[in-house]
C-alpha positions, 0 to 999 in steps of 0.5 A, spaced: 540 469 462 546 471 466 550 478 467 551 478 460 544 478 458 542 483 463 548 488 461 546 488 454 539 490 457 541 495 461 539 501 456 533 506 459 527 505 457 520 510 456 514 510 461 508 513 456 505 515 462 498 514 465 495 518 459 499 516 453 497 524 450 493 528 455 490 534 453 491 538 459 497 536 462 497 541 467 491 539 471 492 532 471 499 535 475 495 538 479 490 532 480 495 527 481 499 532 486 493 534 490 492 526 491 500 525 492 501 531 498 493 528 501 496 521 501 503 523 505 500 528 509 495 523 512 499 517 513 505 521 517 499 523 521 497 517 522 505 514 524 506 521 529 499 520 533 500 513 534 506 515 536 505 521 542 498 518 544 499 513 549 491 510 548 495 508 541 500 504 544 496 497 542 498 492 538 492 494 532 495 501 533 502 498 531 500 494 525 497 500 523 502 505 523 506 500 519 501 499 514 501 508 514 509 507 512 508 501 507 503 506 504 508 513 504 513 509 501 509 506 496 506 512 493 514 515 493 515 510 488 511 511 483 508 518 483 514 523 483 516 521 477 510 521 474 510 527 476 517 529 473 514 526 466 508 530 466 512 536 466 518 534 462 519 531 454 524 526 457 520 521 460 526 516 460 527 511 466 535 507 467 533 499 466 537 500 474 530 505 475 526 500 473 529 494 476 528 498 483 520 499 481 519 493 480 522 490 487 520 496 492 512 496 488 513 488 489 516 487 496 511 492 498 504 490 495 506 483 498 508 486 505 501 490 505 497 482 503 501 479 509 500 486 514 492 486 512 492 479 513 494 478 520 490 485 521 485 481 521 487 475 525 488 481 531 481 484 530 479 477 531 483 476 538 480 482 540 473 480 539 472 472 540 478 473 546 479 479 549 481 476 556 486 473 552 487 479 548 493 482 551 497 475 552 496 473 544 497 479 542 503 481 546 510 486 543 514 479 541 509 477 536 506 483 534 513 485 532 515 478 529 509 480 524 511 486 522 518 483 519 515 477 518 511 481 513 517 485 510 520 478 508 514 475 506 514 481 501 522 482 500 522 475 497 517 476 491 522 482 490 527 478 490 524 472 485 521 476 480 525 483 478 532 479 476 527 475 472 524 480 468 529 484 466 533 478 465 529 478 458 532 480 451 528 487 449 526 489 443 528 495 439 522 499 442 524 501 449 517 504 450 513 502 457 504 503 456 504 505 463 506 511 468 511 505 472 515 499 471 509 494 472 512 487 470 506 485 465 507 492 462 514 490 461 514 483 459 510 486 453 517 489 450 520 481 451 522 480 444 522 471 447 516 467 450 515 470 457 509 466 458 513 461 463 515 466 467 508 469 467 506 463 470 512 463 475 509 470 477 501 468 477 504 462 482 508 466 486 501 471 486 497 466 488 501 463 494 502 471 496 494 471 496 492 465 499 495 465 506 492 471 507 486 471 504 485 464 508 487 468 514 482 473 514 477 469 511 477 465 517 478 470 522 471 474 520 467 468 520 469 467 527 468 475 528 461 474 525 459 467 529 462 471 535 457 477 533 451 474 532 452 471 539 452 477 542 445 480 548 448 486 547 446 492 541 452 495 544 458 490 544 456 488 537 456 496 534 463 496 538 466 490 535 462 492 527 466 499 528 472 496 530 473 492 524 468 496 519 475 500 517 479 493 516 475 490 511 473 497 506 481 497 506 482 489 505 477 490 500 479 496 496 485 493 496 485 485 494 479 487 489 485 490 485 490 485 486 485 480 484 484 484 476 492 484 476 494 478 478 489 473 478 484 474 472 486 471 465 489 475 459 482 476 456 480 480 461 487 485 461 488 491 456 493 496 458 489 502 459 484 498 463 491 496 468 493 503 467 487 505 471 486 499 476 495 501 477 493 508 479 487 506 483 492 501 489 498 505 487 495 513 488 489 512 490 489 507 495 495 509 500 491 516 500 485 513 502 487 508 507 488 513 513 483 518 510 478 511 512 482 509 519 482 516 521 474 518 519 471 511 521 475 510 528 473 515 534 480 514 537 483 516 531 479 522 531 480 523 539 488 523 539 487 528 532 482 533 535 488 532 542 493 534 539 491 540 535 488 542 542 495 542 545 496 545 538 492 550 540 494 552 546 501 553 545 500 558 540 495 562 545 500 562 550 506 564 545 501 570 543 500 571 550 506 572 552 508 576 546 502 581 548 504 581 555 511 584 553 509 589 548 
């Protein structure tokens, strides 16, 4: 199907939302608000720290603060207007809205697979080899990583969201979901969209594989490594330095597997309700939040900066005091 299929398409479409009816929509606002306002303020102090503290400037650092800006705009796409339909009756999305959705929520998921991927291969040059550490993991490479991770995810952007909303609809315009997530979509198909659904399980599957193998074998060098260590203090190190990466890439993987890999019989819309709203709301606030809690040079460039904080402001009242 062509342009003429997609402008006969382009009517808008109705999100349901993330509870089809809720008794108390108010609270939900408010939760979902709460997590909202958590999850920007966490990841823009995260970019700003890693930004003035110069014992940030690493490479890890780095890929860490790309990680934080996926997540900020990850979370924009969605929640906002979630947020708009829980207090409005109009919950309508254009086909050109929805079509936006599914590229940025596409192009960015599969970013994050490809960033946390080469996370790992960081963690695992910093802990098998250090000496060479500054020299593998210099500004070009780490760099060329982080376009490298845009494209990767662009390009399943751009191979699926022409093909989904290129499908004929049928008369319900209805979406059983709080955004335009592709299989939630392809149910108002009026044809067979099973060709295109095993398009996109490959497309998952290949946007899967090479990260996960790259992180697969960077931990089971990482272990090999720490097992081989006399030292309780250099294996603490090397635990902590990559404790944080693995919650997140497990919290992360673990959802997109139930979406993307296991079969239909698994799948019903309340329950991928449920798993969307936990990596599309849930995981872009945590991520900072476990960064921050489980890494003491987080911790010690935030406690630096609210002292310089601090500081200013007993000057500024000193001097205020002193001219009075």
């Amino acid at each position: 199907m062509g342009m003429e299929g997609l402008l006969q398409n382009s009517t808008n479409f109705v999100l349901t939302g993330l509870i089809t009816h809720p008794a108390f929509p108010g609270l939900l606002f408010a939760i979902v608000f709460s997590i909202f306002v958590v999850a920007i303020t966490a990841n823009v102090l995260m970019i700003l720290l890693i930004h003035v503290d110069s014992r940030l400037h690493t490479p890890m650092y780095f890929l860490l603060s790309q990680l934080s800006i996926m997540d900020t705009i990850y979370i924009c796409i969605t929640v906002p207007k979630m947020l708009q339909d829980l207090l409005s009756k109009d919950k309508t999305i254009s086909f050109l809205g929805c079509a936006l959705q599914i590229f940025l929520y596409l192009t960015l998921i599969g970013g994050e697979f490809f960033l946390l991927g080469l996370m790992a291969y960081d963690r695992y040059v910093a802990v098998c080899d250090p000496l060479r550490y500054p020299l593998l993991m210099n500004r070009r490479l780490c760099l060329f990583m982080v376009l490298g991770s845009w494209a990767g995810g662009s390009l399943d952007g751009f191979m699926l969201t022409p093909v989904t909303m290129s499908f004929p609809f049928c008369s319900s315009r209805e979406i059983n979901h709080f955004f335009c997530e592709i299989p939630a979509v392809l149910r108002l198909s009026c044809t067979d969209t099973s060709p295109h659904e095993t398009l996109m399980y490959a497309c998952c599957v290949l946007m899967l594989l090479p990260p996960l193998s790259v992180i697969s074998v960077s931990y089971t060098r990482i272990l090999l490594t720490v097992h081989r260590m006399n030292s309780a203090e250099g294996r603490r190190k090397a635990f902590a330095t990559c404790s944080s990466h693995v919650t997140v890439v497990s919290m992360f993987y673990g959802a997109a597997f139930y979406t993307n890999v296991l079969p239909h019989s698994y799948h019903t819309p309340e329950k991928d309700k449920v798993v969307s709203a936990f990596y599309t709301i849930l995981t872009p606030m945590l991520n900072p939040l476990i960064y921050s809690l489980r890494n003491q040079e987080v911790a010690a460039a935030l406690r630096k900066v609210l002292g310089r904080c601090g500081s200013s402001q007993s000057i500024r009242v000193g001097t205020v005091i002193r001219k009075d």
